[in-house]
C-alpha positions, -999 to +999 in steps of 0.1 A: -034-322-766+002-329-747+009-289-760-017-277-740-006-282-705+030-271-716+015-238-731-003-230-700+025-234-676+050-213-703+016-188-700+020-188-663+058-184-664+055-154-681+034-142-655+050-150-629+085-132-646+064-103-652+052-096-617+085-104-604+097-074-627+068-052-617+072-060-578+114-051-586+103-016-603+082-009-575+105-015-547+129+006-565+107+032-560+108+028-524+149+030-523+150+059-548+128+078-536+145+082-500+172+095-519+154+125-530+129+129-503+144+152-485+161+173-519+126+186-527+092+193-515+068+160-519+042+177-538+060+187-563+080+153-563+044+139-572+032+170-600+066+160-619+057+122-614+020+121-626+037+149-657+057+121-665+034+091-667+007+111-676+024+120-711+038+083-712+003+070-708-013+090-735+012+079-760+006+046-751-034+053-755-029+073-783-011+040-800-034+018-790-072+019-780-079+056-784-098+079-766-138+082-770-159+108-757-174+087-736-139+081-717-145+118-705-180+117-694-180+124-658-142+137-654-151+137-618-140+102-618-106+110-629-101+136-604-116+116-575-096+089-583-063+105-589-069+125-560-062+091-541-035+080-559-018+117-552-027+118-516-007+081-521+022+095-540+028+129-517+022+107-483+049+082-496+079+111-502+069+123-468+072+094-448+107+086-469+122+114-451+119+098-419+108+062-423+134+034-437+125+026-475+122-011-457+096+001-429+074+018-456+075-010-479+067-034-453+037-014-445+025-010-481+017-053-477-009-040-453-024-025-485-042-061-502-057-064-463-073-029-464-084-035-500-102-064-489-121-045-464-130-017-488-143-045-519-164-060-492-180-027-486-179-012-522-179-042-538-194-073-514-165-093-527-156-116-498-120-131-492-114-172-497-099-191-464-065-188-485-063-152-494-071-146-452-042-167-442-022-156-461-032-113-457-028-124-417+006-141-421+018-109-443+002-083-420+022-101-389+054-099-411+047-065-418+042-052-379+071-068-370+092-045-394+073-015-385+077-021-349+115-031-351+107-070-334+100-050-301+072-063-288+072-031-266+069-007-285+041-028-305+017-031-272+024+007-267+018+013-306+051+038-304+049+041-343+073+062-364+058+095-371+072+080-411+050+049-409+018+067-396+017+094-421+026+063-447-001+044-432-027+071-445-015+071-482-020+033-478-051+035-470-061+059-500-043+034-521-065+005-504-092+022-514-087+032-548-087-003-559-128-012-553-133+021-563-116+021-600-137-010-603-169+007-588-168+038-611-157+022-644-175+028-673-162+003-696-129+022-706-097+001-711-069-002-688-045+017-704-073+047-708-078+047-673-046+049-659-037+075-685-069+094-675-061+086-635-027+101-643-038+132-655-061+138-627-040+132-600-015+159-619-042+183-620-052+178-587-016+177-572-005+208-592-035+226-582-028+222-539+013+230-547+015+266-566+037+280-538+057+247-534+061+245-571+072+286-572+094+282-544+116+253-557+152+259-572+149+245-597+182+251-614+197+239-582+182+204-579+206+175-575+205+152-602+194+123-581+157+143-585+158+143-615+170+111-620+143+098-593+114+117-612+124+099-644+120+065-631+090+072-608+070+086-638+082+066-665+097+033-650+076+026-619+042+039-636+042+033-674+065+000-674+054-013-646+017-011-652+024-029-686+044-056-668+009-055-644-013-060-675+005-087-688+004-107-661-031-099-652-043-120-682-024-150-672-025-151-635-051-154-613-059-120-598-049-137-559-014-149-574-009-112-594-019-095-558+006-118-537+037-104-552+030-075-528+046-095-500+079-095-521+083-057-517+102-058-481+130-081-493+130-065-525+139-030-510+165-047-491+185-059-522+173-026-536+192-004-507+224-028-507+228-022-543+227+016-539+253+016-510+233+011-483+229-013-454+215-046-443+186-033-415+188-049-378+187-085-372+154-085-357+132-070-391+146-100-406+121-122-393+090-099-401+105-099-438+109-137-438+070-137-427+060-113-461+080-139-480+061-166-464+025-149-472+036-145-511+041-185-509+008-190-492-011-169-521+010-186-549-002-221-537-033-235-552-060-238-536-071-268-532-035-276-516-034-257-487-046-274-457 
């Protein structure tokens, strides 16, 4: 009986490692993929992305569950859904070539908000008096990055061209989320993603045959290639097993609030690759994400 408590907490712990892992992978993705946003056309930046974790995914499926028949019944579901997640993908490359890794990041925390508002209408899930405070704190923190702490250019809504056109794929990602859960037909995880993967490469590749024939291939930099590589393989196949993991020993609110570490997480991210600390006043709008993944990791019953 005394074990019990001890194997819980040493169950959460490894949730919470994981998720710290997944929310690192993921802000890399932010830094990294500034570096190559402007070497190559975002479309094809994505087709060479969902290649990637596409083929990792089906491996991983392949090892593990399988795939039925039944997981192909209605592939419009795969294309529908991947669809988003591309329109996501190409969207974020875009706004990296004019939008600080740190600006889009911070706007991706407005992503659990807009999810909310989608599972309410997909779904009629309904937020707890925690999970509001907390999405309100982290949208504030996120605002005040966008908008630089002028309060100015906030009441005139003078928004980086970047962070508007980021703002979109956000909102697709939002709204993938309710949806996934919407058009499941009882298919694992892992057979999903894989499946959502190969969509979104289909999709992608299908809207970029002149981008694709018009890049130099020979003549890409390495960091491309190098950026494609962990995109594809690190920040989708790793990162959604870190995801799973967690999933089954955190509570879906706690696994969700590691989204508010992505702004601090891209700041460590840039100053290890060379770059620099942003201006003094996004610092408090980070502070304010960091505050709102606090608020979420509470328990409920102590927040008051």
């Amino acid at each position: 009986m005394a074990d019990r408590p001890a194997a819980r907490f040493s169950a959460a712990a490894a949730g919470h490692l994981a998720m710290l892992g997944y929310a690192t992978l993921v802000a890399g993705s932010f830094s990294l993929g500034g570096l190559a946003a402007a070497e190559i056309d975002p479309r094809v930046l994505t087709v060479l992305r969902f290649a990637l974790a596409a083929g990792a995914m089906a491996g991983l499926v392949l090892a593990g569950p399988g795939l039925r028949r039944a997981d192909l019944a209605a592939p419009w579901r795969w294309l529908l859904l991947g669809g988003l997640f591309g329109i996501y993908f190409v969207l974020m490359f875009a706004a990296l070539r004019t939008a600080p890794p740190v600006s889009t990041a911070a706007i991706f925390t407005l992503t659990p908000l807009m999810t909310a508002g989608f599972a309410l209408v997909l779904l009629g899930q309904r937020l707890t008096g925690r999970m509001a405070v907390a999405m309100a704190v982290g949208a504030v923190g996120a605002l005040w990055v966008v908008f630089r702490g002028d309060s100015g250019a906030l009441l005139a809504m003078r928004i980086g061209r970047g962070e508007a056109i980021f703002l979109i794929g956000c909102a697709a990602h939002a709204l993938f989320t309710p949806l996934v859960a919407r058009l499941n037909r009882g298919e694992p995880a892992l057979v999903t993603t894989a499946l959502v993967m190969a969509g979104g490469g289909v999709l992608t590749l299908a809207v970029s045959p002149h981008a694709m024939a018009a890049t130099p291939w020979a003549e890409l930099p390495p960091i491309v290639w190098i950026v494609a590589a962990y995109l594809g393989l690190v920040a989708t196949a790793v990162s959604f097993l870190l995801l799973q993991f967690a999933a089954l020993r955190l509570p879906s609110a706690k696994v969700m609030a590691y989204t508010y570490l992505l702004p601090s997480l891209v700041i460590l991210w840039d100053l290890a690759l060379g770059g620099a600390l942003p201006p003094g006043l996004v610092l408090p709008g980070v502070a304010l994400t960091a505050l709102a993944l606090l608020l979420l990791l509470k328990e409920e019953g102590r927040l008051r």
